[in-house]
N, C-alpha and C positions, 0 to 999 in steps of 0.2 A: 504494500500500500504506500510506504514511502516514496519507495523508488518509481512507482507510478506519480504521487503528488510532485516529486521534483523533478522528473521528465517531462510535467506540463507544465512548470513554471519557466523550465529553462527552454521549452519552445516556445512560450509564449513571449519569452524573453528576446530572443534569438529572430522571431517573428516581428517582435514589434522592432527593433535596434533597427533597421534600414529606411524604416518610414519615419525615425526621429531624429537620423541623419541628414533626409532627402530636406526636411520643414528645416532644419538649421539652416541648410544650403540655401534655401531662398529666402531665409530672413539676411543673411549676408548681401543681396543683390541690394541697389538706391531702386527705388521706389522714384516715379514722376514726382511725388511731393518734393523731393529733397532736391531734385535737379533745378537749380536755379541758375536763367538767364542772366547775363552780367549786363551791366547800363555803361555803355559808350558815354565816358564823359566829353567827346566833341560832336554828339549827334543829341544826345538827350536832351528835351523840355523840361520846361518847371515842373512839370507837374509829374514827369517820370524820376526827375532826381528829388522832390518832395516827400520825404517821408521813408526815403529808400535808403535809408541809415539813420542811425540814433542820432540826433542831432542835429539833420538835416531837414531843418523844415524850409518853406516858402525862401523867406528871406535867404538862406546862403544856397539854396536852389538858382534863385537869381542873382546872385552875389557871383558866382560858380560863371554860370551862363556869362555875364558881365565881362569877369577876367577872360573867360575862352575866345569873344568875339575881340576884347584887346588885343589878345595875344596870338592871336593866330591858330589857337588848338592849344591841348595838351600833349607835353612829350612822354610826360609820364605823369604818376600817380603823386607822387612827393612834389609835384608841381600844387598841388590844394594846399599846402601852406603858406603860397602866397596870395591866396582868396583872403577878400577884407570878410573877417570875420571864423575865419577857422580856425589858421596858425599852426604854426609847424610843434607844439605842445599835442594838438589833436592825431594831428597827421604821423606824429612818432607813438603816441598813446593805441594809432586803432588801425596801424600800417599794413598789418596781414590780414585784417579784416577787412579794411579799405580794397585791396586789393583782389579779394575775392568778388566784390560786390562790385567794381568800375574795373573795366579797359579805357587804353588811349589807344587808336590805329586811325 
């Protein structure tokens, strides 16, 4: 009777192991939620760079805009701490995040 009770536990063991391998496997894939589009800081509106980082609302939205059309574009991303109003305190405090969330091309 044993050795019956643990021959069905260890199949059922042995049974289930490959189908709680398969659901780990596809919790490791990103998911469309997680895939976030990046905002072109020399194509982007007010209202696309609004609210599209901590921090950034309206005003340095337009602040943003402002400098790009003075300057001709951005070269890059550590270019934002010359925007009135950001500062290069900001721009060293949230650089790897910044740059997840904007390109310059």
């Amino acid at each position: 009777m044993k050795a019956r009770f643990i021959a069905l536990l260890l199949s059922i063991f042995i049974t289930s192991y490959p189908a709680q391998a398969d659901n780990n496997h596809q919790a490791l894939k990103p998911s469309a939620t997680e895939v976030i589009a990046r905002i072109n800081l020399n194509k982007a509106d007010v209202s696309s760079l609004t609210g599209s980082f901590k921090g950034i609302g309206k005003k340095r939205a337009e602040a943003i805009i402002e400098y790009r059309e003075s300057h001709h574009g951005f070269k890059s991303i550590e270019e934002l701490a010359y925007v009135r109003g950001i500062g290069q305190r900001f721009v060293d405090k949230n650089r790897e995040k910044l740059k997840e969330i904007y390109e310059v091309s």
